[in-house]
BALOBA-1460 file (C-alpha; in Angstrom, 3 decimals):
// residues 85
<rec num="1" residu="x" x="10.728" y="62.099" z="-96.232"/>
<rec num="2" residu="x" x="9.235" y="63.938" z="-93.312"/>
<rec num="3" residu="x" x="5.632" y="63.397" z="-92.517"/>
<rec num="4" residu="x" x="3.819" y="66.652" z="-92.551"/>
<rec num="5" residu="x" x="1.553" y="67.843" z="-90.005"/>
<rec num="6" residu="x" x="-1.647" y="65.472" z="-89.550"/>
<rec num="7" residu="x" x="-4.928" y="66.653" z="-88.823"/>
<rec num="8" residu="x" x="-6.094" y="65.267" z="-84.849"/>
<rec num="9" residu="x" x="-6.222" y="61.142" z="-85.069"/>
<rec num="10" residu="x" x="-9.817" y="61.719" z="-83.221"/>
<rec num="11" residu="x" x="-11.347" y="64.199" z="-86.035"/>
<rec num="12" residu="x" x="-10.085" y="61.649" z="-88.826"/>
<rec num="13" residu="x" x="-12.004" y="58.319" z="-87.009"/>
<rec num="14" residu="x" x="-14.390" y="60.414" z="-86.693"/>
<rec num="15" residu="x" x="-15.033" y="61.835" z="-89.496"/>
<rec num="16" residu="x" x="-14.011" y="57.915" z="-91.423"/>
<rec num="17" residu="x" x="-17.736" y="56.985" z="-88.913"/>
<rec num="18" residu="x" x="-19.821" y="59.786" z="-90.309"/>
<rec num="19" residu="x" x="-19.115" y="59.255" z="-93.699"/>
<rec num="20" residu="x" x="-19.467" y="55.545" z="-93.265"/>
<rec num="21" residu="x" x="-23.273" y="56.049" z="-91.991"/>
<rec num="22" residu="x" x="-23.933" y="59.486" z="-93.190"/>
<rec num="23" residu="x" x="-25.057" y="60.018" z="-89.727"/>
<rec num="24" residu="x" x="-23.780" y="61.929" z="-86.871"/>
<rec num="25" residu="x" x="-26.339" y="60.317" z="-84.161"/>
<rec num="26" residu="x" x="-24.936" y="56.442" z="-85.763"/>
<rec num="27" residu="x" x="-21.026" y="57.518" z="-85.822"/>
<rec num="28" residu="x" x="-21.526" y="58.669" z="-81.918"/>
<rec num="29" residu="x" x="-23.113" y="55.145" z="-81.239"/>
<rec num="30" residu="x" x="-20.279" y="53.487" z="-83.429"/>
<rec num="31" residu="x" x="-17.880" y="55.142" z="-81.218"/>
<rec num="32" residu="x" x="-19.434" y="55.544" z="-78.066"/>
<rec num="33" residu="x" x="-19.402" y="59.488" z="-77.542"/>
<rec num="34" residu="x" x="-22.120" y="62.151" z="-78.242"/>
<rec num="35" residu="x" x="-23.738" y="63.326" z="-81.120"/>
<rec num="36" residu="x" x="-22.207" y="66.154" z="-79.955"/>
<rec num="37" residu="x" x="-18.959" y="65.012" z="-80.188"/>
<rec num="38" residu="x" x="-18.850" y="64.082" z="-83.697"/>
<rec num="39" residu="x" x="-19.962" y="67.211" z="-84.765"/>
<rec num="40" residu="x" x="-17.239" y="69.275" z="-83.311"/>
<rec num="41" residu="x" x="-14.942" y="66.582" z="-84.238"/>
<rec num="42" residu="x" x="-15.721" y="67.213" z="-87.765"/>
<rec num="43" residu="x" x="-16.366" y="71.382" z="-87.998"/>
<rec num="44" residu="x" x="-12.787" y="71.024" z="-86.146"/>
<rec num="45" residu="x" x="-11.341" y="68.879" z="-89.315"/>
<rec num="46" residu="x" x="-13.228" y="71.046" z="-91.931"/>
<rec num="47" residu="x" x="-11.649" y="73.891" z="-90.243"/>
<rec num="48" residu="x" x="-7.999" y="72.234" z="-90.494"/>
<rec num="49" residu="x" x="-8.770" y="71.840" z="-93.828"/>
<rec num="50" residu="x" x="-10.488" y="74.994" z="-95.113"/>
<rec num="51" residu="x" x="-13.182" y="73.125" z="-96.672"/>
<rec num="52" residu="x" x="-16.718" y="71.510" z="-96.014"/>
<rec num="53" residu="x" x="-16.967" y="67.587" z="-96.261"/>
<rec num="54" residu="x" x="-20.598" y="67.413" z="-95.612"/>
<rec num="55" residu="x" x="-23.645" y="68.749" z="-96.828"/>
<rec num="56" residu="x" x="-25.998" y="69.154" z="-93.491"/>
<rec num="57" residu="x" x="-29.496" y="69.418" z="-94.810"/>
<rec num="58" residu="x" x="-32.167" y="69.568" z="-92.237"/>
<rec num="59" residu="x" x="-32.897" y="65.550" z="-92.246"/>
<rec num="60" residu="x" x="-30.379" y="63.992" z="-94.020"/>
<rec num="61" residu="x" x="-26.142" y="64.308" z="-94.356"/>
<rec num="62" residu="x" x="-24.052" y="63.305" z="-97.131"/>
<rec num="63" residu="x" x="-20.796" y="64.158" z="-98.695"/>
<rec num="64" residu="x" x="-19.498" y="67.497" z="-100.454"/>
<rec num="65" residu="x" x="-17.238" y="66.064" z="-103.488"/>
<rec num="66" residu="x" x="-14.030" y="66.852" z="-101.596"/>
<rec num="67" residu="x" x="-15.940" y="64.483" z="-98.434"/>
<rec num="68" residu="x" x="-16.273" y="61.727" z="-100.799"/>
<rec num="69" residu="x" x="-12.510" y="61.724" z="-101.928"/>
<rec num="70" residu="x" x="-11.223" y="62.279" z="-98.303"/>
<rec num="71" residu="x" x="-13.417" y="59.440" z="-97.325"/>
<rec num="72" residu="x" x="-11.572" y="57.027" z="-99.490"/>
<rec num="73" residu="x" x="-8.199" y="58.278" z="-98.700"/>
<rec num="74" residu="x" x="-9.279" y="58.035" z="-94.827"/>
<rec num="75" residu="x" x="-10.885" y="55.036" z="-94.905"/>
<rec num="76" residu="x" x="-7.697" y="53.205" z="-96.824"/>
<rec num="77" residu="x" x="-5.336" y="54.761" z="-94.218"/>
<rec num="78" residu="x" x="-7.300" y="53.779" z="-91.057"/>
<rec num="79" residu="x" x="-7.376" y="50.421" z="-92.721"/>
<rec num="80" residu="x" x="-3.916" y="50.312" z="-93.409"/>
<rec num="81" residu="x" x="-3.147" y="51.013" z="-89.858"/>
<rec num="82" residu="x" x="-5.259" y="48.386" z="-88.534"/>
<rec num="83" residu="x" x="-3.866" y="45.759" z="-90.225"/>
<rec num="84" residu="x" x="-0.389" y="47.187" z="-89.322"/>
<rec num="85" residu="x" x="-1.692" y="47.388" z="-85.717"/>
């Protein structure tokens, strides 16, 4: 079975780090980039996608519904590929 296209590697850690601390500024540090960074990492996946996977309220961040299931999906399949690794 052919793999269909994948969204970029970088928006998916990223995006695995936000979720994870439902923080932009704590993913960056996770990862060592900007703030910056993660943020057009992740409007570049939610564009991929067509939809949002974060609510951005002025002081806090957390998941839309579709964020939440993506999360787990992600999170399994960077796992997966860590072990593998």
């Amino acid at each position: 079975m052919p793999i269909k296209p994948l969204p970029p590697l970088n928006s998916l850690v990223a995006f695995e780090a936000a979720a994870r601390h439902l923080s932009f500024t704590r993913a960056a540090d996770d990862l060592c980039v900007t703030q910056g960074a993660i943020s057009r990492q992740i409007r570049h996946l939610e564009e991929y996608l067509g939809r949002a996977l974060f609510i951005r309220e002025k002081r806090s961040l957390s998941l839309t519904q579709t964020g939440a299931e993506y999360y787990d999906s992600v999170q399994q399949s960077l796992l997966l590929i860590s072990s593998a690794t």
